[in-house]
N, C-alpha and C positions, 0 to 999 in steps of 0.2 A: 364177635361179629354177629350182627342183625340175619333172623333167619327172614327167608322169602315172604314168608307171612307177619312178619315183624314189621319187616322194612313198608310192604302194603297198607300197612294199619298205619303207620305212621305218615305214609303218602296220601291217606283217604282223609287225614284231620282237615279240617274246614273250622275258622275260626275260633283256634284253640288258644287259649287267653296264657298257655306258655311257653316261655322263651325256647328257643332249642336247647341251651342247657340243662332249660329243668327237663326236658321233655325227655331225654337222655338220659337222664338220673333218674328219671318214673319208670325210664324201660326198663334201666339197668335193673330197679329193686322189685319190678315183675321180673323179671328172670330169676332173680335171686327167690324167688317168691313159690315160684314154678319148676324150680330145677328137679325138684323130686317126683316131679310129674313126668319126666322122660318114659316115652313106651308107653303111655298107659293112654286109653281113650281121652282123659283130660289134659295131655300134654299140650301148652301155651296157652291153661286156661287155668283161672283162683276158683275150685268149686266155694260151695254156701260156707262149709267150714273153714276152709281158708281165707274169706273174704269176708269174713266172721272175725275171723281171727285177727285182722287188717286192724279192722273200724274199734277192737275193744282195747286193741295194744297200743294203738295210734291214736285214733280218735276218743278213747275213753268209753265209748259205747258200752252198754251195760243191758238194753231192754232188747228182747230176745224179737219182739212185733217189730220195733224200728228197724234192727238190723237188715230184718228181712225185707222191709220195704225199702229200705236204700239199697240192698242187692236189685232188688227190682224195677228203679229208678233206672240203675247202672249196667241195667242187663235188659241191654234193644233186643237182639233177637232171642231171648224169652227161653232158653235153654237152661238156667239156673247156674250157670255159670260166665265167668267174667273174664271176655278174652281181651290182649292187650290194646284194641281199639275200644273199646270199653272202661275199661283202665284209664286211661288217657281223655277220653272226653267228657268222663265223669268225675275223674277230678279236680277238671277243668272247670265245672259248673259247680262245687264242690266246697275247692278254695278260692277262686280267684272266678264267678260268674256273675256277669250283671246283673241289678236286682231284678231285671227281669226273668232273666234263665232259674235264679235261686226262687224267683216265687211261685214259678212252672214246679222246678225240685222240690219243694217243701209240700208243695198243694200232693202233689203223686204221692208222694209220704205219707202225709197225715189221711190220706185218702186211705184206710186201711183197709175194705174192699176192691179197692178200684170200678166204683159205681159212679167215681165224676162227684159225689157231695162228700162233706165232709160230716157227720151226722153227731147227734148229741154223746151216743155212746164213743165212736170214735176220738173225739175230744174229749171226754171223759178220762179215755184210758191213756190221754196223750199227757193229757196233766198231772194224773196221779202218777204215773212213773218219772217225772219229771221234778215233782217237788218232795222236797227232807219234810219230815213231821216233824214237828213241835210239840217238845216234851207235856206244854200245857194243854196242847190239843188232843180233845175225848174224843173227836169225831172230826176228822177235816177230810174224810168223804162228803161231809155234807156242806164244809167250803168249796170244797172244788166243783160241787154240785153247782153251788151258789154261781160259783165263777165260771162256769160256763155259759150260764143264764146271762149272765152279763154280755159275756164275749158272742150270744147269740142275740143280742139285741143290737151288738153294734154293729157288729160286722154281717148278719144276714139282712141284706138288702132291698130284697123282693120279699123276705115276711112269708118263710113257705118252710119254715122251721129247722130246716140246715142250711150250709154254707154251698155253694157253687162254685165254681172257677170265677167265675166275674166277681161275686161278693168278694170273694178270698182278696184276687187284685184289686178291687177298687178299694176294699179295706186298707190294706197295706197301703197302696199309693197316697189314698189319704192324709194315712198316718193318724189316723185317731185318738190312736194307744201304740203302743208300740210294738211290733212282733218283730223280733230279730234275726234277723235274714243272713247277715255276714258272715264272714268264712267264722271269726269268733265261736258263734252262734255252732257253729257245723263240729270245731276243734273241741267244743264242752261236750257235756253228758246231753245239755237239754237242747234238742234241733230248735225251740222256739221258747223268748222270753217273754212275758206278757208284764209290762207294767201296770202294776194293779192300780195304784193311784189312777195315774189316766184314764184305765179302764172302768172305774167307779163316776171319776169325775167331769171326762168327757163328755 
């Protein structure tokens, strides 16, 4: 049985894209999640390790910056911790959110400051954790170098040498090249796929 603070989280959802079965089954495995948090200041809540531990078991997550940014995507009130109304509307946006909600999600992400741009370094460090080397390649720092150069020409907008929220969206919406937004995208190692072709040839 739903504690008082349970049952509230689950009454405060507004537009949550799951069914009440799955919704059910996400509380169930946050309780299961939390059960050994009884008594303790973090009780009905996944701290960073746990919620760490979610994204590398399930999600395959592996880069220690990302995780932490989708903790902080998934974490409204900013406590570093993920309580079950949290849980719930961020998985919502996660697996199953509109391209709109997922290109808000991806932008917070890759925004690894939280300064609102997305900057050359930052994209930098999104690709190189992102892509396997090739045994032939002596240097593909200095492709991914290359390929951010790209990705800053198409997708930066306004020509002010990073990315914005508007750039980010109107890139994507476009569709230029391709950036992969789908829950797919979210269940791999890499939150985003860039087709190079496109991105060369567009």
């Amino acid at each position: 049985m739903m504690k008082g603070s349970n049952k509230n989280a689950v009454h405060r959802l507004k537009d949550c894209h799951f069914s009440k079965e799955e919704q059910e089954s996400l509380v169930k495995m946050f309780k299961e999640l939390t059960k050994e948090n009884t008594g303790s200041i973090r009780e009905d809540k996944l701290d960073r390790s746990q919620f760490r531990e979610v994204l590398h078991s399930i999600f395959k997550m592996t880069d220690d910056v990302i995780m932490d940014r989708v903790l902080r995507a998934f974490d409204k009130d900013n406590d570093a911790c993920i309580n079950l109304y949290e849980w719930l509307t961020g998985l919502s946006v996660f697996l199953k959110g509109s391209l709109e909600e997922k290109i808000q999600f991806c932008f917070k992400v890759f925004d690894l400051n939280s300064d609102g741009f997305i900057s050359r370094e930052e994209m930098f460090h999104l690709l190189k954790t992102s892509m396997v080397k090739q045994p032939t390649e002596e240097d593909p720092e200095e492709g991914i170098k290359d390929l951010v150069e790209i990705i800053i020409k198409k997708m930066d907008l306004d020509h002010d040498g990073k990315l914005s929220f508007k750039d980010f969206c109107d890139s994507v919406n476009v569709s230029r090249y391709s950036w992969s937004v789908s829950g797919h995208a979210y269940r791999s190692r890499r939150l985003v796929t860039i087709s190079w072709g496109n991105a060369r040839d567009g």
